[in-house]
C-alpha positions, -999 to +999 in steps of 0.1 A: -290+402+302-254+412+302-244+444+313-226+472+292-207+486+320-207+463+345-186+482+371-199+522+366-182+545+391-206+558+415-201+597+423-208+610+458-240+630+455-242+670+458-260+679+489-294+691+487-296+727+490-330+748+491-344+776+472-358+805+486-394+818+474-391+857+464-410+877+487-425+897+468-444+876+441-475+885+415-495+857+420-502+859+385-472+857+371-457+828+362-433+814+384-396+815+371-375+782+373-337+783+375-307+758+369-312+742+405-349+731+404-344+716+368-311+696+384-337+685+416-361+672+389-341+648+369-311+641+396-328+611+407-344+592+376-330+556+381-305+541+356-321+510+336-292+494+340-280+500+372-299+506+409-284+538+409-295+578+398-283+591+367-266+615+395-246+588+413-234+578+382-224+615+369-250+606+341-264+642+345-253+670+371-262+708+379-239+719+351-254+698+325-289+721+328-290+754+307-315+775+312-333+806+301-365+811+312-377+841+296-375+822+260-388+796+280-361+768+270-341+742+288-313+723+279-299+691+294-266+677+283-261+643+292-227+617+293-234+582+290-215+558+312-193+539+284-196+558+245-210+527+236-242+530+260-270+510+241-291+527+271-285+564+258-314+567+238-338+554+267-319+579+290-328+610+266-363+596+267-367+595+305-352+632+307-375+642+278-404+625+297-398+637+333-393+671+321-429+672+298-442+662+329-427+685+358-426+716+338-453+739+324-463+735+291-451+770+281-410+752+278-394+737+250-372+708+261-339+699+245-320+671+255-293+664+244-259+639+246-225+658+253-205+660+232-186+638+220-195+614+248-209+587+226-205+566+194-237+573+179-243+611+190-260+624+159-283+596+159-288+597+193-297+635+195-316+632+159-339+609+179-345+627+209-355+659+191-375+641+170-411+650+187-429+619+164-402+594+172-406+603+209-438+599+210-439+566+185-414+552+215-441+563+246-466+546+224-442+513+228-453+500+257-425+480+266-402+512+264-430+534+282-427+507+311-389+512+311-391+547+317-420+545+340-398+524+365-364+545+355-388+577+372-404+558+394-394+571+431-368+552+448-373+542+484-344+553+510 
């Protein structure tokens, strides 16, 4: 298979940095999730091109998360390697799909290309928010094993 961007530029990573529990916390309330643990659960979802994260490749970073948890909505923006990136649609899926499964079920998930970023960005997008096209694809198994090994964990 031949390669769309054969030489990406990798990005040096953005170190780890750990959140702090509130100290006072209602056990019954539900937990609030900010900018930073959305970022820590999509930083490392594997290229399916490359053996890299969409992070070393600047695929996705901190600021591409919005957030606002009391409507209970996230938003991830990301930039494709090349604006030709046959791989984009696949990319939104394993976002999409790492995010259905990381977060509770009370958040609506957008994601999204930037913009301008890529030749086919309204399609792109138009498929991603499409909930039955999303989940005609996970039905595919050959895609669904494509994004299980993009989120697989990586050893090292």
């Amino acid at each position: 298979m031949e390669l769309i961007n054969a030489n990406p530029v990798i990005h040096e990573k953005r170190e780890r940095r750990i959140r702090q529990a509130p100290e006072n916390i209602d056990e019954n309330a539900p937990e609030a999730i900010d900018q930073l643990e959305i970022f820590d659960h999509i930083r490392d979802i594997k290229d399916p091109e490359h053996p890299y994260s969409l992070e070393d490749l600047n695929v996705v970073n901190e600021d591409s998360v919005e957030i606002n948890d009391e409507l209970s909505h996230v938003r991830v923006t990301f930039t494709p390697t090349v604006e030709h990136c046959s791989m984009a649609t696949i990319i939104g899926l394993c976002l999409r799909v790492k995010l259905m499964r990381s977060l509770p079920p009370r958040y609506k998930v957008d994601i999204r290309l930037t913009p301008g970023s890529h030749a086919t960005e309204a399609a792109v997008n138009k498929q991603l928010s499409d909930k039955e096209r999303v989940a005609a694809a996970l039905e595919n198994s050959n895609l669904l094993d494509i994004v299980e090994e993009c989120l697989s964990p990586t050893l090292g």
